[in-house]
TORTI-752543 format. One record per residue: residue in one letter; x, y, z of N, C-alpha, C, O in turn. Coordinates in steps of 0.05 Angstrom, whole numbers, plus 5000, padded with zeros to 4 digits. Example, Ala and Ser with C-alpha at 12.3 -4.5 7.8 and 13.67 -1.06 7.14 Angstrom:
a526448865156524649105156526449345156528549345169;s525749555142527349795143525850015157526850235161;
end
This chain:
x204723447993203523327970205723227951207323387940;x205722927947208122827923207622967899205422967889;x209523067888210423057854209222847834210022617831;x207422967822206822707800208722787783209722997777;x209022467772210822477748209822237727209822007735;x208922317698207722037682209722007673210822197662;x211021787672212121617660211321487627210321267624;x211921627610210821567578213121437561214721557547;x212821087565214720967553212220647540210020587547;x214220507517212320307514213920087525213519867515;x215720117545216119907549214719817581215019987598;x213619627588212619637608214619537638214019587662;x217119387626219319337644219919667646219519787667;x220719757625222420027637220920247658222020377675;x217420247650215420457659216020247689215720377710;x216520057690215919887723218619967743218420047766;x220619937732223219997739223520297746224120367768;x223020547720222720737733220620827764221220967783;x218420687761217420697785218120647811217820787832;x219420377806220620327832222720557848222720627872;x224820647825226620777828226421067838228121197850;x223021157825223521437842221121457861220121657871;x220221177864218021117893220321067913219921137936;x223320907907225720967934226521077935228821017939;x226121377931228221627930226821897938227822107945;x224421847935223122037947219822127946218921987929;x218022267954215322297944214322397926213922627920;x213722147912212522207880211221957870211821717871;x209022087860206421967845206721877828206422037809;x207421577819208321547782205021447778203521297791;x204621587752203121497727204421437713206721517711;x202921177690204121147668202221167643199821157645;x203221197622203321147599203820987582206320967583;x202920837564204620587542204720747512206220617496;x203720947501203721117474203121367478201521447495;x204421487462204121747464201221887457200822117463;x199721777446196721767450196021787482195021977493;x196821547492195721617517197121767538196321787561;x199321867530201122057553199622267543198422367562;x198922417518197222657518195322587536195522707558;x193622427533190922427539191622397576189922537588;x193222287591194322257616194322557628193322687646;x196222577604197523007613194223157620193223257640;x193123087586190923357607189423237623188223387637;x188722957627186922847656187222897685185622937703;x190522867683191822907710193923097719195223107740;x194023267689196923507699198723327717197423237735;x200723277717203623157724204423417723203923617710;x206223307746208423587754211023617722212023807710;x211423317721214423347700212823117691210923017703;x214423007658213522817645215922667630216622777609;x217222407638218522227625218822127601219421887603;x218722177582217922177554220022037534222022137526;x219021727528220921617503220621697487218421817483;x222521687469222321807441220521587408219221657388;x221121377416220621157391217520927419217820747436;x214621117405212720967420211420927392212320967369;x209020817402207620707375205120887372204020967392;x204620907361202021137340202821417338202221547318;x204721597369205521807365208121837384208421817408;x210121917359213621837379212722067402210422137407;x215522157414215722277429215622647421214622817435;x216922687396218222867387214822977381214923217382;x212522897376209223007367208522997401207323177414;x209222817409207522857446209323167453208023347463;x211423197449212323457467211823717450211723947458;x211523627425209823907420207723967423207424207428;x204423747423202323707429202823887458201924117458;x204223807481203423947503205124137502204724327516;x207624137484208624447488206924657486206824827504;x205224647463203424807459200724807474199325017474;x200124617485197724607508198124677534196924847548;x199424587539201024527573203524707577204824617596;x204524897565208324927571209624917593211924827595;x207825047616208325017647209324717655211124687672;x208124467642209424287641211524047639210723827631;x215024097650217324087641216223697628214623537638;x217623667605217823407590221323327588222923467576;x222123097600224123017591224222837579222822637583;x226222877555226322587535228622367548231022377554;x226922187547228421937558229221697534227421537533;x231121657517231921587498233821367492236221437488;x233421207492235621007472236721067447238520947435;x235821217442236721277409237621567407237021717388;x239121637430240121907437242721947410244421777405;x242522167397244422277376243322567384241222617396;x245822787373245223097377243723127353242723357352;x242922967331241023137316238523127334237223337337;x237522867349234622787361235323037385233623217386;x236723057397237223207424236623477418235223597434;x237523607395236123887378233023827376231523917394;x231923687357229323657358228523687378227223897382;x228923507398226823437428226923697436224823837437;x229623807441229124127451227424357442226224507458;x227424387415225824527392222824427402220924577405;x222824207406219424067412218224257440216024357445;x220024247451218924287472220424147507219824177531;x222524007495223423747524225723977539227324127528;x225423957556227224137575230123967581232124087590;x230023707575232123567584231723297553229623247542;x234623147548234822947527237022787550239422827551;x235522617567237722417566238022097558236021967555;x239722017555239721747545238921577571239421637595;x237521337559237521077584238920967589238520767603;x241221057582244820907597245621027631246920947651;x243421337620244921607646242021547663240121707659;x241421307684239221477701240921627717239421797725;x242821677725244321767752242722137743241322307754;x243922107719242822427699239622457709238622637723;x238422197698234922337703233322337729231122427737;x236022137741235122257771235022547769233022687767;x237722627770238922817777237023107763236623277780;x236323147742233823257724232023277736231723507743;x229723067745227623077755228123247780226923457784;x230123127798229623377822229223617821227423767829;x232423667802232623977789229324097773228424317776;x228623957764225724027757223724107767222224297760;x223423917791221823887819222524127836220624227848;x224724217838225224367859224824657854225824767835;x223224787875222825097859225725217850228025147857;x224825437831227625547834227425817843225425967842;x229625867852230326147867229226407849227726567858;x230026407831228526637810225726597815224326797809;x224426377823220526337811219726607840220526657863;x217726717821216226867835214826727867213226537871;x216727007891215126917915212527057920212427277909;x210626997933207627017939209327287960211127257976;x208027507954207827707962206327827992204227947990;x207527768015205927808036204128108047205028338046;x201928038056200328158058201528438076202828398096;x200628748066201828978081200629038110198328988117;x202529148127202429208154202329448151203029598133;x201129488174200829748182203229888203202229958224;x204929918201208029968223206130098240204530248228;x205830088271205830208289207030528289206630628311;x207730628278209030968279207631048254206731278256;x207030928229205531048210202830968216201331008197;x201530868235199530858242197731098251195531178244;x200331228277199531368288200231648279199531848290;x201831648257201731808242198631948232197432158237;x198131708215195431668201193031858213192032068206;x192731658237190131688250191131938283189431948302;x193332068285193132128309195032438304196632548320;x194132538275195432678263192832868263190932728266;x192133108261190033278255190133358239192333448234;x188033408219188333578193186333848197184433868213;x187334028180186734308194184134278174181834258184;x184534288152182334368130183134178109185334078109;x181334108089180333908072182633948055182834188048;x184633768045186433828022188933978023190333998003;x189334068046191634108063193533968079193033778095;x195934068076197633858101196333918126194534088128;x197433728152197733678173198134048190198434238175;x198034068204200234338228202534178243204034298258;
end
């Protein structure tokens, strides 16, 4: 099953270009977005795995979309994708909620992000497989006699 990923930018060259770029690189679902109005409203329709997020959209920047789902969604990683990258905005976005600030100079970077995002990590909890019965504590079990109720074995 591909990785969705919404794409929440107002530019529609850039939301087209990112598409292309990570439809040749590997399997993943782009949605988009054109305002941060509608990347909320995207996030909870379709849960996206990760979310591309400009910072300067129209009715709600970026820095109100990643707290909106920080606080709704957190399971949700948001990266800020930015032209107007400075360390004061790069503090904010993080404080918001964005797991990653990179500028639109670095895709080599947001490639490089999204995988790391995408890819489980070694610490995430593994699904716990179901218990066996060992052959020797089996027959322990059942091939053991008990003398009287509440007592060991002879």
């Amino acid at each position: 099953m591909p990785s969705r990923i919404l794409i929440a930018d107002d530019s529609a060259l850039l939301r087209s270009a990112l598409r292309g770029l990570f439809n040749g690189i590997g399997d993943y679902e782009i949605l988009e977005a054109e305002s941060g109005t509608e990347a909320v409203a995207k996030t909870n329709e379709c849960r996206p795995n990760l979310i591309i997020l400009d910072f300067a959209m129209p009715g709600m920047d970026g820095l109100k979309v990643a707290r909106v789902l920080q606080n709704s969604l957190p399971e949700i990683p948001i990266v800020m994708y930015t032209m107007h990258y400075t360390d004061q905005l790069s503090a904010a976005a993080l404080a918001a909620g964005a797991k990653q600030v990179i500028s639109k100079s670095e895709t080599g970077s947001l490639i490089s992000t999204v995988r790391e995002l995408l890819t489980p990590s070694e610490d995430a909890p593994k699904p716990t497989p179901a218990p066996t019965i060992n052959s020797n504590v089996k027959e322990l079990v059942f091939d053991t006699p008990i003398t009287r109720r509440g007592t060991q074995a002879d």
